[in-house]
C-alpha positions, 0 to 999 in steps of 0.5 A, spaced: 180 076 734 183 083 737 190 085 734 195 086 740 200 092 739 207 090 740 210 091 746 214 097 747 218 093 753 222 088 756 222 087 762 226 082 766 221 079 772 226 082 778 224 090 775 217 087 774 217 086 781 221 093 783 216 096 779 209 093 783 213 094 789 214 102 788 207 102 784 205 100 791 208 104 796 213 098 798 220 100 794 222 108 796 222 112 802 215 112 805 211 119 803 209 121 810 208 127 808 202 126 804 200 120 810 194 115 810 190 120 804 196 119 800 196 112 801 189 112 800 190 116 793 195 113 791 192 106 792 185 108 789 182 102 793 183 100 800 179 094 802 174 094 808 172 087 812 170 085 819 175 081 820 179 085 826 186 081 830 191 086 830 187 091 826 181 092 821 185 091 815 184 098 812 188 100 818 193 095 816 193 097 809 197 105 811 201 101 816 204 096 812 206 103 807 208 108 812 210 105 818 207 105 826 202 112 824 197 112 830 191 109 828 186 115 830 190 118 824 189 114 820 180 114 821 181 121 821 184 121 814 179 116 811 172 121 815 169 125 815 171 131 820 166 136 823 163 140 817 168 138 813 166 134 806 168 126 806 175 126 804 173 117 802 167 114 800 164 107 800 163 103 795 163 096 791 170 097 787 174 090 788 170 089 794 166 093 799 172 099 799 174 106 801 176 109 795 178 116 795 172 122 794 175 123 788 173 118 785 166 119 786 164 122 778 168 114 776 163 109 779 157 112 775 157 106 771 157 102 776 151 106 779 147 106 773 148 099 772 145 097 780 140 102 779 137 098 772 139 092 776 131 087 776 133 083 781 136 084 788 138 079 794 133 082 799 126 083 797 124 091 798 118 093 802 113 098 799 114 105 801 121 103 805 125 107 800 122 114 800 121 113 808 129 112 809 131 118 804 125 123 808 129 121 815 135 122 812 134 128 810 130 131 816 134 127 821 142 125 818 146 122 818 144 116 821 146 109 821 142 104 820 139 102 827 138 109 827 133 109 821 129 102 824 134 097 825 139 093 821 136 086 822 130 082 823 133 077 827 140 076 829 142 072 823 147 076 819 143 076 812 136 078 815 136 085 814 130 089 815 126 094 810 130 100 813 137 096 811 135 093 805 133 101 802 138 104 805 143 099 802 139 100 795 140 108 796 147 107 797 148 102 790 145 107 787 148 114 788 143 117 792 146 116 799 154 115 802 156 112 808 160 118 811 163 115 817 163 109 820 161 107 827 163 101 832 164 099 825 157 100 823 156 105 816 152 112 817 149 114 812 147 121 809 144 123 803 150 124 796 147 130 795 149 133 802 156 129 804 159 130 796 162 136 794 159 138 789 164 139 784 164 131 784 157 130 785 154 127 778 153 121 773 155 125 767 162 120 765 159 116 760 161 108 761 166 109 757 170 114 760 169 112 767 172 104 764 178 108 761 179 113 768 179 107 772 184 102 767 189 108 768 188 108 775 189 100 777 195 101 772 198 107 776 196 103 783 199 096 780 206 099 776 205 093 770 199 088 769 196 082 765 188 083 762 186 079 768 190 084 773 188 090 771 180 088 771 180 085 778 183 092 781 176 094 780 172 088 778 171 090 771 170 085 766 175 083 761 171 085 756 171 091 759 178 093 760 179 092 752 174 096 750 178 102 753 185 099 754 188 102 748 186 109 750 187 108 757 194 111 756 198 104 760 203 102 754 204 095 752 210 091 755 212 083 755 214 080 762 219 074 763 215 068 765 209 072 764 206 068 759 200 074 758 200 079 755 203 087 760 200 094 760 205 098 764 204 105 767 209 109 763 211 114 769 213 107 773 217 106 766 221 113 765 225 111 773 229 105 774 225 103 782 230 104 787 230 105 794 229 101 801 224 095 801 219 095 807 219 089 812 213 088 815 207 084 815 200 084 810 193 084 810 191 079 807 187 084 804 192 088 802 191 091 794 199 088 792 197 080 795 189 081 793 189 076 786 193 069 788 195 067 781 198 075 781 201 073 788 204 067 785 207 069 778 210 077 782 213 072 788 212 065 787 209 066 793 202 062 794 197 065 798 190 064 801 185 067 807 183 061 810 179 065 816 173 061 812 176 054 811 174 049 817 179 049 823 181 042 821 183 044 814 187 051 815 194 049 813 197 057 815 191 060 820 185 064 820 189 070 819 196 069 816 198 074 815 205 074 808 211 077 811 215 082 806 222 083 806 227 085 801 223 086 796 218 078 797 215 075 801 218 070 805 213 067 810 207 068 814 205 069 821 198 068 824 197 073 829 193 074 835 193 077 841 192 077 849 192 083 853 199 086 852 202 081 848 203 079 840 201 072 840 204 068 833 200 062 834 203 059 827 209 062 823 212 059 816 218 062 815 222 060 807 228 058 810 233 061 816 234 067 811 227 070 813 228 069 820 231 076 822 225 079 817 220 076 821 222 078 827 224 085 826 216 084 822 213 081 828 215 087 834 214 093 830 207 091 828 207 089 837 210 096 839 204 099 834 198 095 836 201 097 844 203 090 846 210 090 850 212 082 848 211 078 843 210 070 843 211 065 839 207 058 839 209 055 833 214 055 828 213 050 822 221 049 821 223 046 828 229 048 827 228 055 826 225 057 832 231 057 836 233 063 832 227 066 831 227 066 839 233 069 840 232 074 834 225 076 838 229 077 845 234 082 842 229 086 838 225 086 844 230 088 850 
């Protein structure tokens, strides 16, 4: 059984939960100057989805930090931009993420990983993977449609052979997806689209494991074992092995009953400053683990877009409300035309009903709706307020 090192912290549960807060991006005066790229940065993982109702959740994560940033600033943050290299890559890190191009040398032992992988979903036909890096490099970049289609039929998992090598050379390194178009990956090969100073697998597992604890501790301030594998999906094993030289500090939490790592920098300044209110992805990497979300806020929370309709208990795409530092509702946004349509919002009591108000407008003026309409509120009794918040906010 592995010996755990004493604690060289207490801290209460309210300075864990300011030290995530800031460690997020939420707690402090937002870093406008450094934009959506420091943002990514500084997050280290922004997860992509397909899901789109106010936004793609990869827009809703800068805005949710920085405030109404225009969101063709925020794609040009993320692409490719004329000559100039990829600014983020692709890859398999929490989920299917954005991740800054500076970390492109840290996922060789994912690469390495795929590449000695026996087994795949989808079976590769003969020849297909030498032909789509022969186009690519005489004819990229290109999506791909471009190199011979994406499916066989019209169901989502029936890729074609193009497809299926395509992804396989984007698993294993030798190609990046370095922007995406109508929501579809164009692909190049690494070797073209990668600077080249980043462009090796020479970290050993070992180093790429210990860099990537470093960085989930920076991105989450303080976490358990669990937390800090989830970041990047690693192993508990994994983390470990490398926690220990990871430079992250052993601290103990109030009502946490695991054991904490914390990033020293977060610990030598008290988090001070403005809380943000605002609306959440619930992709978002500060609500991504629910037993974390539950132990932080006592707040539980799950996407429901893949429950059936008659078992959703908030919506398809609740969205948690943050205000004051917690998380004090939920709203389930739509829109029609030039109006923001909550079709369900929970509120935890009266006090949370100017937050999400205020939560509710700034996120319409940002998507360019000029009205916001309420259908249903859980608590009855809160809607008349809610209204009149919405009418004075709007006016």
């Amino acid at each position: 059984m592995t010996t755990l090192p004493r604690p060289s912290t207490d801290l209460s549960a309210a300075e864990a939960r300011r030290i995530v807060l800031r460690a997020q991006g939420f707690l402090g005066a937002p870093d406008r100057r450094s934009g959506v790229r420091g943002v990514l940065r500084h997050l280290g993982a922004v997860q992509l989805d397909t899901i789109s109702v106010l936004a793609r959740s990869h827009e809703l994560i800068p805005y949710a930090r920085l405030g109404a940033v225009g969101r063709a600033a925020v794609e040009d943050a993320y692409w490719k931009s004329g000559a100039e290299p990829p600014r983020a890559f692709e890859y398999w890190s929490h989920a299917a993420c954005l991740l800054p191009i500076e970390e492109w040398p840290h996922f060789a032992f994912r690469r390495r990983a795929y590449r000695s992988r026996p087994h795949w979903n989808h079976e590769l036909p003969e020849g297909a993977y030498d032909q789509v890096v022969k186009q690519l490099r005489t004819q990229g970049p290109l999506t791909a449609t471009d190199l011979g289609g994406a499916k066989r039929t019209s169901e989502w998992w029936d890729w074609s052979g193009a497809k299926v090598a395509v992804e396989r050379a984007l698993m294993h390194g030798e190609v990046v997806c370095v922007e995406r178009r109508g929501w579809k990956r164009v692909y190049d090969l690494a070797e073209r689209a990668i600077p080249k100073s980043l462009l090796h697998d020479e970290l050993d597992d070992a180093e790429c494991l210990r860099r990537l604890v470093r960085l989930a501790g920076r991105a989450l301030g303080v976490g358990t074992r669990a937390d800090l594998a989830d970041y990047h999906r690693l192993k508990g094993e994994q983390v470990d092995a490398v926690i220990a030289d990871s430079g992250l500090v052993p601290v103990s939490v109030e009502g946490w009953s695991k054991p904490a790592w914390a990033d020293p920098e977060a610990l030598a300044t008290p988090p001070r400053g403005r809380h943000r209110t605002t609306l959440l992805s619930p992709f978002d990497s500060l609500v991504w683990e629910r037993a974390r979300t539950e132990r932080i806020f006592g707040f539980t929370h799950r996407l429901e877009a893949y429950v059936p309709k008659q078992k959703r208990v908030h919506g398809y795409f609740a969205m948690p409300v943050l205000a004051g530092g917690r998380l004090v509702g939920r709203v389930d946004p739509a829109r029609e035309g030039r109006t923001l349509v909550a079709k369900q919002i929970t509120l935890d009591g009266p006090p949370a009903v100017p937050a999400v108000a205020q939560a509710l407008v700034e996120a319409a003026g940002w998507v360019d709706c000029t009205d916001v309409r309420v259908e249903r509120v859980d608590a009855p009794e809160l809607r008349g307020p809610l209204t009149a918040e919405l009418s004075r906010a709007l006016a």
